[in-house]
C-alpha positions as a Markdown table, in Angstrom:
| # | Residue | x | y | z |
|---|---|---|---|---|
| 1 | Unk | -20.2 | 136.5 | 8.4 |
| 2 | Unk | -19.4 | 137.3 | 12.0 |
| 3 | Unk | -22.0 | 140.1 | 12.6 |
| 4 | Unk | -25.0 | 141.6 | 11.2 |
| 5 | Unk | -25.6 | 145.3 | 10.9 |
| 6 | Unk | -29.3 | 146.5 | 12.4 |
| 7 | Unk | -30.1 | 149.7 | 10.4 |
| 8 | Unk | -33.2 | 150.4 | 13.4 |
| 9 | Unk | -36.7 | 151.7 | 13.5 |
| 10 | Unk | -36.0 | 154.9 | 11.2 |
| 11 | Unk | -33.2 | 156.5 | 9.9 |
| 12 | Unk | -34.5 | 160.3 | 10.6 |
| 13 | Unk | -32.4 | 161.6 | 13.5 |
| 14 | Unk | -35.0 | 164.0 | 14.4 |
| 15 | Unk | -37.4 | 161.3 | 15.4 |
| 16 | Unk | -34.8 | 159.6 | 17.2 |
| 17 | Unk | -35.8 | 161.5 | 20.6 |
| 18 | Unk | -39.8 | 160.5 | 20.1 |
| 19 | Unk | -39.0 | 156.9 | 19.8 |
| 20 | Unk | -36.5 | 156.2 | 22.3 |
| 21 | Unk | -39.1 | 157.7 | 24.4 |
| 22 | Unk | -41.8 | 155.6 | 22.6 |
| 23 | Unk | -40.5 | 152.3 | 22.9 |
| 24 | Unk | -39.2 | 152.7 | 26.8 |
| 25 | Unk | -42.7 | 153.5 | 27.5 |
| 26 | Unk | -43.9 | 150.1 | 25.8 |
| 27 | Unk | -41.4 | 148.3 | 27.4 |
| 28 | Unk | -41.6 | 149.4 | 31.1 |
| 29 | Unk | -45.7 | 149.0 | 30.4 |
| 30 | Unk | -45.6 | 145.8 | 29.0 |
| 31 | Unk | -43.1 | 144.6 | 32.4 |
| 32 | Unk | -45.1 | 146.3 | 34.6 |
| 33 | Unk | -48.4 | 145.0 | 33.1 |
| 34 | Unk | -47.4 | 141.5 | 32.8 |
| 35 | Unk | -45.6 | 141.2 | 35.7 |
| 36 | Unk | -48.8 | 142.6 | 37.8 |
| 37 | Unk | -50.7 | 139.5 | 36.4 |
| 38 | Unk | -48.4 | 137.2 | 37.3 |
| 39 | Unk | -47.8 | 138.2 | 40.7 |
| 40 | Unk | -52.0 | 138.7 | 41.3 |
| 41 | Unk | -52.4 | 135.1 | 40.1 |
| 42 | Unk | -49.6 | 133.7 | 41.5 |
| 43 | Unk | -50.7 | 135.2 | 45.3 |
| 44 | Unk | -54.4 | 134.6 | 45.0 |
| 45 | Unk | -56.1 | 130.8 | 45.0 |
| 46 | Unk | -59.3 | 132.0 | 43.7 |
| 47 | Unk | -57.2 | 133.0 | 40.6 |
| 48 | Unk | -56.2 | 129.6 | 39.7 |
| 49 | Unk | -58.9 | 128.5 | 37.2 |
| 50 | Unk | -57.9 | 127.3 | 33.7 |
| 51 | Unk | -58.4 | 130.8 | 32.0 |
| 52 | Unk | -55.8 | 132.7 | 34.4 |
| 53 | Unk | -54.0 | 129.2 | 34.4 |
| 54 | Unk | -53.2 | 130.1 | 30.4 |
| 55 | Unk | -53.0 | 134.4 | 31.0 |
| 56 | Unk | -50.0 | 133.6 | 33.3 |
| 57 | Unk | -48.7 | 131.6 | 29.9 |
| 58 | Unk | -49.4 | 134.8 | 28.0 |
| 59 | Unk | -47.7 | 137.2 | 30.1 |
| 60 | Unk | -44.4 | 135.2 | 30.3 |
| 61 | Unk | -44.6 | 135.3 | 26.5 |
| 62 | Unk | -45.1 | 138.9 | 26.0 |
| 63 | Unk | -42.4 | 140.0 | 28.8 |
| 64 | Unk | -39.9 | 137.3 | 26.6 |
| 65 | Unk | -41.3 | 138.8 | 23.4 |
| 66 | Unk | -40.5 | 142.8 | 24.8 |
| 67 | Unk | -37.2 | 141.9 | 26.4 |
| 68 | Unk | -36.0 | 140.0 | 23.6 |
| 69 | Unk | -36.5 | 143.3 | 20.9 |
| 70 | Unk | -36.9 | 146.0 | 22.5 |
| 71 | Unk | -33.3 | 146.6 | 24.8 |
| 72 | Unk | -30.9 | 145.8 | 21.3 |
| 73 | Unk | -33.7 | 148.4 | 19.6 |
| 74 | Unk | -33.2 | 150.6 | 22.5 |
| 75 | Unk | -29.7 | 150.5 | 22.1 |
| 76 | Unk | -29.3 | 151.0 | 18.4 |
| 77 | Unk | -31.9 | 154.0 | 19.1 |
| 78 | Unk | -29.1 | 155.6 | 21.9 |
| 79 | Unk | -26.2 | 155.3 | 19.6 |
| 80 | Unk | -24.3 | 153.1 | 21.4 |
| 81 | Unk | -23.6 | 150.3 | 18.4 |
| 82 | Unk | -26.3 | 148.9 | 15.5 |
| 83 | Unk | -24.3 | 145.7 | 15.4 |
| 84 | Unk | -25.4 | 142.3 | 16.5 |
| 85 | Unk | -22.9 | 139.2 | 16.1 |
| 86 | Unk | -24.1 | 136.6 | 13.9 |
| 87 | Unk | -24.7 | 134.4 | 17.1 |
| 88 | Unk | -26.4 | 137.0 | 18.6 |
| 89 | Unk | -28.6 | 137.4 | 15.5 |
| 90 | Unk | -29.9 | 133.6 | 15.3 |
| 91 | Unk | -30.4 | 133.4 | 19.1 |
| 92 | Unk | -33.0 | 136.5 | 18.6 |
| 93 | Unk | -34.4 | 134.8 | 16.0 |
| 94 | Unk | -34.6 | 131.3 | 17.9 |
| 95 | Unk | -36.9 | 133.5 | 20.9 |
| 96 | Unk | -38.8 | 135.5 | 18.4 |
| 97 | Unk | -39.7 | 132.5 | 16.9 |
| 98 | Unk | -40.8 | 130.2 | 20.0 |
| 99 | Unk | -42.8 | 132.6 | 21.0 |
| 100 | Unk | -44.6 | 133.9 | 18.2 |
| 101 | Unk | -45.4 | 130.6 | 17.9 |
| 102 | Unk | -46.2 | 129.4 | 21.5 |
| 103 | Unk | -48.4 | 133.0 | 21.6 |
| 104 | Unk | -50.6 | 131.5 | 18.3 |
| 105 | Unk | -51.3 | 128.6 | 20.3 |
| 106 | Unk | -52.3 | 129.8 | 23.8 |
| 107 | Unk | -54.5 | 132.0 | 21.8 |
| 108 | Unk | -56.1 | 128.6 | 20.4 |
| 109 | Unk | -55.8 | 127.1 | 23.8 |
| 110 | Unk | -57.9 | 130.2 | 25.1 |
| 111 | Unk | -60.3 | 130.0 | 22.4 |
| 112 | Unk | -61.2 | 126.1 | 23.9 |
| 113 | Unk | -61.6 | 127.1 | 27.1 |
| 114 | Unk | -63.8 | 130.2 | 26.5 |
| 115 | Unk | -65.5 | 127.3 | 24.3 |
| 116 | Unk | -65.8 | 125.0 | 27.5 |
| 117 | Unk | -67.4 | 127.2 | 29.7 |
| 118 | Unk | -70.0 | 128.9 | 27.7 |
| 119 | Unk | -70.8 | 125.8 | 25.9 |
| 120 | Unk | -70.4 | 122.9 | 28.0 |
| 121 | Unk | -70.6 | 124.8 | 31.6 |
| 122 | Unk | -72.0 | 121.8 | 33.8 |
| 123 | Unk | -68.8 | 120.0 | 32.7 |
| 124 | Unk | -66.3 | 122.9 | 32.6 |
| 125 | Unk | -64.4 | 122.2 | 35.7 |
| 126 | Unk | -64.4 | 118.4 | 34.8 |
| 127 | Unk | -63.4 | 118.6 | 31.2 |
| 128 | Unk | -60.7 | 121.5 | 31.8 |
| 129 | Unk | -59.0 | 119.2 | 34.6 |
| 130 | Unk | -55.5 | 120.9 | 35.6 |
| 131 | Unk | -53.6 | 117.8 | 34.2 |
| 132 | Unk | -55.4 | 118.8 | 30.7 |
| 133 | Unk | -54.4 | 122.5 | 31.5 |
| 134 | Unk | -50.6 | 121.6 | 32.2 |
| 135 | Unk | -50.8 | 119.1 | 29.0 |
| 136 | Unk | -51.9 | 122.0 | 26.8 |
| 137 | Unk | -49.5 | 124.5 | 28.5 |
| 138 | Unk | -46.0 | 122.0 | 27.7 |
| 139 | Unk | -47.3 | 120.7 | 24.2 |
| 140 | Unk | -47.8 | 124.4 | 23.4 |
| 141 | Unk | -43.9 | 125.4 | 24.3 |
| 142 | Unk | -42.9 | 122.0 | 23.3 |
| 143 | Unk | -44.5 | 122.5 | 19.3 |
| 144 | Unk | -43.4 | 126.1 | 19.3 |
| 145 | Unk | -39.8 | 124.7 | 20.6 |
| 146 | Unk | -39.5 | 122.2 | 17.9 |
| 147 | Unk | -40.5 | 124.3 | 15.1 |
| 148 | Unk | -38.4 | 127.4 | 16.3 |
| 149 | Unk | -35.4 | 124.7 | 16.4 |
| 150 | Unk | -36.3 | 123.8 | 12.8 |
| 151 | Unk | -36.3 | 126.8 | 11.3 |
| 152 | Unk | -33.3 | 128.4 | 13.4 |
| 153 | Unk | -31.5 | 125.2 | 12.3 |
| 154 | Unk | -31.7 | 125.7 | 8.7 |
| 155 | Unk | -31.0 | 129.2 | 8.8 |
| 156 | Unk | -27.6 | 128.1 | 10.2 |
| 157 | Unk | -27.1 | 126.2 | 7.6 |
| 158 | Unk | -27.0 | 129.1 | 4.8 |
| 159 | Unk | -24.3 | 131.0 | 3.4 |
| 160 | Unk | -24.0 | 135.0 | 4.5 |
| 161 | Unk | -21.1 | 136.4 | 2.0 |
| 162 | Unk | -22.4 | 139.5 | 0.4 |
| 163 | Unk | -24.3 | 142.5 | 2.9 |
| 164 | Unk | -24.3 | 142.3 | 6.3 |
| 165 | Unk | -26.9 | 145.2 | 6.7 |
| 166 | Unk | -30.5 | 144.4 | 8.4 |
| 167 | Unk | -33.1 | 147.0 | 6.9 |
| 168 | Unk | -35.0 | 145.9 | 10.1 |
| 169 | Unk | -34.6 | 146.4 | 14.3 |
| 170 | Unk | -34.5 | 142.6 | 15.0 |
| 171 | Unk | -33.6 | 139.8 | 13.2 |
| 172 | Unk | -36.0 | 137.3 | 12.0 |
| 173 | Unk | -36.5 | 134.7 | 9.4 |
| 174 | Unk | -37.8 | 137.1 | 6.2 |
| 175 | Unk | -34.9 | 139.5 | 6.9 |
| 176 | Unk | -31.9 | 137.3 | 6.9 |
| 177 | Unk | -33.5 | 135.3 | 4.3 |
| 178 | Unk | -32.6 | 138.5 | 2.1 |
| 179 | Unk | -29.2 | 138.3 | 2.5 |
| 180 | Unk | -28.7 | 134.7 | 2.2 |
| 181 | Unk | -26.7 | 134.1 | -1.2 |
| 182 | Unk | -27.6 | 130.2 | -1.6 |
| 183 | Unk | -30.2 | 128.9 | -2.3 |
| 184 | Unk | -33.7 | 129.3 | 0.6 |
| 185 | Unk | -36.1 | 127.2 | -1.4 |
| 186 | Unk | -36.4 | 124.8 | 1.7 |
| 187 | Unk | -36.2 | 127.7 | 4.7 |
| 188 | Unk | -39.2 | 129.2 | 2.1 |
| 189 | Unk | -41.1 | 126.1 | 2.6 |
| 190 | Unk | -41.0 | 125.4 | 6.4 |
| 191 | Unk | -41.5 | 129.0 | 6.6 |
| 192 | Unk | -44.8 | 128.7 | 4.9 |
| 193 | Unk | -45.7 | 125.7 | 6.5 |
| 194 | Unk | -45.3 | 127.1 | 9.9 |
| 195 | Unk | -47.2 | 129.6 | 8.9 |
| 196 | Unk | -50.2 | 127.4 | 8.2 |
| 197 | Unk | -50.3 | 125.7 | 11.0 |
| 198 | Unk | -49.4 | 128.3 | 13.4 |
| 199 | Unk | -51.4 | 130.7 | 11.8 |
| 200 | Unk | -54.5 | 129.2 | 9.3 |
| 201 | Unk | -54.7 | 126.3 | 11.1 |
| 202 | Unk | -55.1 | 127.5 | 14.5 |
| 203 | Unk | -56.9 | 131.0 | 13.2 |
| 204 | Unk | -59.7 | 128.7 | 12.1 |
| 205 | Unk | -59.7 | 126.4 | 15.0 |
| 206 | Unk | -60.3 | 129.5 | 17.3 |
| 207 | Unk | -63.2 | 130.7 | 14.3 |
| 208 | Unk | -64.8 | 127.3 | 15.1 |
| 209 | Unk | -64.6 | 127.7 | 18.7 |
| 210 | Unk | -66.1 | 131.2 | 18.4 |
| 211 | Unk | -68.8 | 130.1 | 16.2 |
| 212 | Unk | -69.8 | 127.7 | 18.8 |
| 213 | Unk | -69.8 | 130.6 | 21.3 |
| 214 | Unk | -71.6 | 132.9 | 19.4 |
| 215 | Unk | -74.5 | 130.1 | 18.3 |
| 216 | Unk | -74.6 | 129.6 | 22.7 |
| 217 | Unk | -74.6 | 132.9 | 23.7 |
| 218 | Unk | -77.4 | 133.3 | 20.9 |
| 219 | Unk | -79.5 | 130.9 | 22.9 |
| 220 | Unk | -78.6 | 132.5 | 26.0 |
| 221 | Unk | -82.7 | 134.1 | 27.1 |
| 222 | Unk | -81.4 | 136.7 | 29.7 |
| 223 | Unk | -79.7 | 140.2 | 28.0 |
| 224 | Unk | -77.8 | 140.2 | 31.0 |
| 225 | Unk | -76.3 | 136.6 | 30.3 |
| 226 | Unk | -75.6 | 136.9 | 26.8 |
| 227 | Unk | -73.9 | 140.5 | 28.1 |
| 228 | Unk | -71.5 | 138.6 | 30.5 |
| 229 | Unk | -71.0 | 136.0 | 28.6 |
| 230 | Unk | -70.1 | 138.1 | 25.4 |
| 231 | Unk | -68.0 | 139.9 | 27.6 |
| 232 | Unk | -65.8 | 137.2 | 28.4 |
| 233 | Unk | -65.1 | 136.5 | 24.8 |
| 234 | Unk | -65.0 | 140.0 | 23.1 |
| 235 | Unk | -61.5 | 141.5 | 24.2 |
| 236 | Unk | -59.9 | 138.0 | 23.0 |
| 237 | Unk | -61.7 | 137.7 | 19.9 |
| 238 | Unk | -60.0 | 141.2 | 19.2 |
| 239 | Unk | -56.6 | 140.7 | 20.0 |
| 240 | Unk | -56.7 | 137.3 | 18.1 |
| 241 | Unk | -57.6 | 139.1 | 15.2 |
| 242 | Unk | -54.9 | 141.8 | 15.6 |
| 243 | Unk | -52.1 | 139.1 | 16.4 |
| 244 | Unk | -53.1 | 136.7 | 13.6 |
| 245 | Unk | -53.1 | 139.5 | 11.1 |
| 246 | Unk | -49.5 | 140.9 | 11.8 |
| 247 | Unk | -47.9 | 137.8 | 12.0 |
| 248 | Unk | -49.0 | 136.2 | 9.2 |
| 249 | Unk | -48.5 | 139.2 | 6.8 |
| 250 | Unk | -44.8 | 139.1 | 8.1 |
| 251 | Unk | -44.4 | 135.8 | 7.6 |
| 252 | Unk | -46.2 | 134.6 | 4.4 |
| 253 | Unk | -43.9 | 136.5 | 2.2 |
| 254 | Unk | -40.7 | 135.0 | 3.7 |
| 255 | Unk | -38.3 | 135.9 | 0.4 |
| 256 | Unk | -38.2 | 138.7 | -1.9 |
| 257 | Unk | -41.3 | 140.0 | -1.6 |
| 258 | Unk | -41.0 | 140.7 | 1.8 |
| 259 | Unk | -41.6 | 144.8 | 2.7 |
| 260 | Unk | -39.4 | 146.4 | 4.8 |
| 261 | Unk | -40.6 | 149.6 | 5.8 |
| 262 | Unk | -44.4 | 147.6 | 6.0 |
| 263 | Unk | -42.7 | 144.9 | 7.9 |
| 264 | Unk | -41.3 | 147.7 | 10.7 |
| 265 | Unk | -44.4 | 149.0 | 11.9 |
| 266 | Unk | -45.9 | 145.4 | 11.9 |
| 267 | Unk | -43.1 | 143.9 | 14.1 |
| 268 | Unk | -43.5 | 146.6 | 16.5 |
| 269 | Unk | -47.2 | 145.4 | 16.7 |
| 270 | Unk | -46.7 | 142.0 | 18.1 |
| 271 | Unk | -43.8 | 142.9 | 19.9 |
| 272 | Unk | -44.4 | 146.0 | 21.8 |
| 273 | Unk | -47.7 | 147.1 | 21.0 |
| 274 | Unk | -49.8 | 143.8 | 21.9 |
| 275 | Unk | -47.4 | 142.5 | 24.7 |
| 276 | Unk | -48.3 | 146.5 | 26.4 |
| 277 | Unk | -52.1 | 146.2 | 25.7 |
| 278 | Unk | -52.6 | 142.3 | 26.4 |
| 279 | Unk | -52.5 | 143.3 | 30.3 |
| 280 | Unk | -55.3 | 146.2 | 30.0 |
| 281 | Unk | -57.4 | 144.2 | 27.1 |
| 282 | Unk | -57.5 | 140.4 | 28.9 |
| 283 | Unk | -57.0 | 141.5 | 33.2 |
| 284 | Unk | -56.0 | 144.6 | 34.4 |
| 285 | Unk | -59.6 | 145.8 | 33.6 |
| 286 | Unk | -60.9 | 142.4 | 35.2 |
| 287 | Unk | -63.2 | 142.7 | 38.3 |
| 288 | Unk | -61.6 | 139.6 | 40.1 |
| 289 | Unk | -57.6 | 140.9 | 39.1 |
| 290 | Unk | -58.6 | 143.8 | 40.2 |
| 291 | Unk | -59.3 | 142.9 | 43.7 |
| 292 | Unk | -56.6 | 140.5 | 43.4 |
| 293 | Unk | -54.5 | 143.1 | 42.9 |
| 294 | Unk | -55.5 | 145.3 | 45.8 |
| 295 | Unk | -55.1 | 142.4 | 48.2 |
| 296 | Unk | -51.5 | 142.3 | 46.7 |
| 297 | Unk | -51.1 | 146.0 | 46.6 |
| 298 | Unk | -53.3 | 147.8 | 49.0 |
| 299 | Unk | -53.5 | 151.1 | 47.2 |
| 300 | Unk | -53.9 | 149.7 | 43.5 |
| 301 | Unk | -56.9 | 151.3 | 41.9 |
| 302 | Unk | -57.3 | 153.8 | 44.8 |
């Protein structure tokens, strides 16, 4: 097999107008968004605190996630060739795969530190040292690395010789596992056991963390403390819910149960939907990025 077919988003020419528009829109948000973070924490010291410390993590991974889908889709949208080459195939796979995985842990990581600073505040600054934050940040792309290099490995290994059509926009591990015509039994099993501990595992480590929160801020006396602190925790506690929930329904059904058409719409929410709305949910509507922002770029939010 030297290339792989991508049969897109939908076969219906008449939509074909709508989602080229569509996904050019996510994609010049998501940039925009993300890059807007990074440059406002980046250019301001009183941004550099643990939590933006691990949103500048995030936004890297969500412009890596967008830019590594949503051009080919683009293309295949314009007309101008559905084919990828079967190198060009694993290497999107190898990407989508590091950082689906390093995006399950920063969440985690988050999850701590919200857990730090509401529950242990006297200590915060002590206990979330930046060497901790910069040991979190590398074991987090190093783990997600390692287990991308797995799995991207053993795909390598399989044997391609019947179709070479994708019913899918990108290519990923439950879509070339369909085509595969030796056996997958052990791709099946690292599949699922990346799936535990990328996504159980570290889904109920953040539960924990939250049930820690939740018990604090329920001793918190003021309404106007338990507000801010609630605050802080609300808009991740959403997206970690939306995230875990696509993933992991891609992923747990890695061979023949595996729906396409389901499997579509769920890609395009963790990588074009949550990479756009990360920016708005986490920062953009952030009192301190805000300012941040306009010291940047005078007439942002004017």
């Amino acid at each position: 097999m030297v290339e792989f077919i991508l049969l897109g988003f939908s076969e219906n020419p008449r939509f074909q107008g709508f989602f080229i528009a569509l996904f050019f829109l996510l994609y010049l948000t998501a940039l925009a968004g993300n890059s807007l973070i990074l440059i406002a924490i980046c250019l301001n010291p009183s941004l550099h605190t643990p939590m933006y410390f691990f949103l500048t993590n995030l936004a890297i991974i969500d412009i890596v996630c967008t830019s590594t889908v949503l051009p080919k889709l683009l293309e295949n949208l314009l007309g101008k060739g559905s084919t990828i080459s079967y190198e060009g195939c694993l290497t999107q796979l190898f990407f989508m795969t590091w950082i689906l995985g390093a995006e399950l842990l920063i969440l985690t990581a988050m999850a701590y530190d919200r857990y730090m600073a509401i529950c242990k505040p006297l200590h915060y600054h002590t206990l979330m040292s930046r060497t901790l934050c910069s040991l979190l940040a590398g074991s987090i792309w190093v783990v997600s690395g390692v287990n991308t290099s797995v799995n991207t490995g053993l795909m390598a290994q399989l044997t391609f010789c019947g179709s070479n059509q994708i019913h899918h926009f990108l290519c990923e591990i439950p879509t070339l596992l369909l085509l595969a015509c030796g056996p997958t039994n052990l791709n099946n099993i690292m599949t699922v056991i990346a799936d535990i501990f990328f996504g159980v595992v570290n889904f109920l480590l953040t539960m924990v963390s939250y049930a820690f929160i939740i018990t604090s801020i329920l001793h918190i006396r003021s309404f106007e403390g338990k507000r801010r602190a609630f605050s802080t925790c609300s808009s991740h506690l959403l997206v970690v819910c939306m995230y875990y929930s696509t993933v992991i329904y891609t992923y747990i059904h890695p061979g023949s149960e595996y729906s396409m058409e389901n499997g579509k719409v769920v890609a395009i929410m963790y990588t074009a939907v949550s990479p756009t709305v990360n920016p708005l949910i986490y920062t953009l509507r952030n009192r301190d990025v805000k300012l941040a922002l306009r010291r940047v770029f005078p007439t942002f939010g004017k």
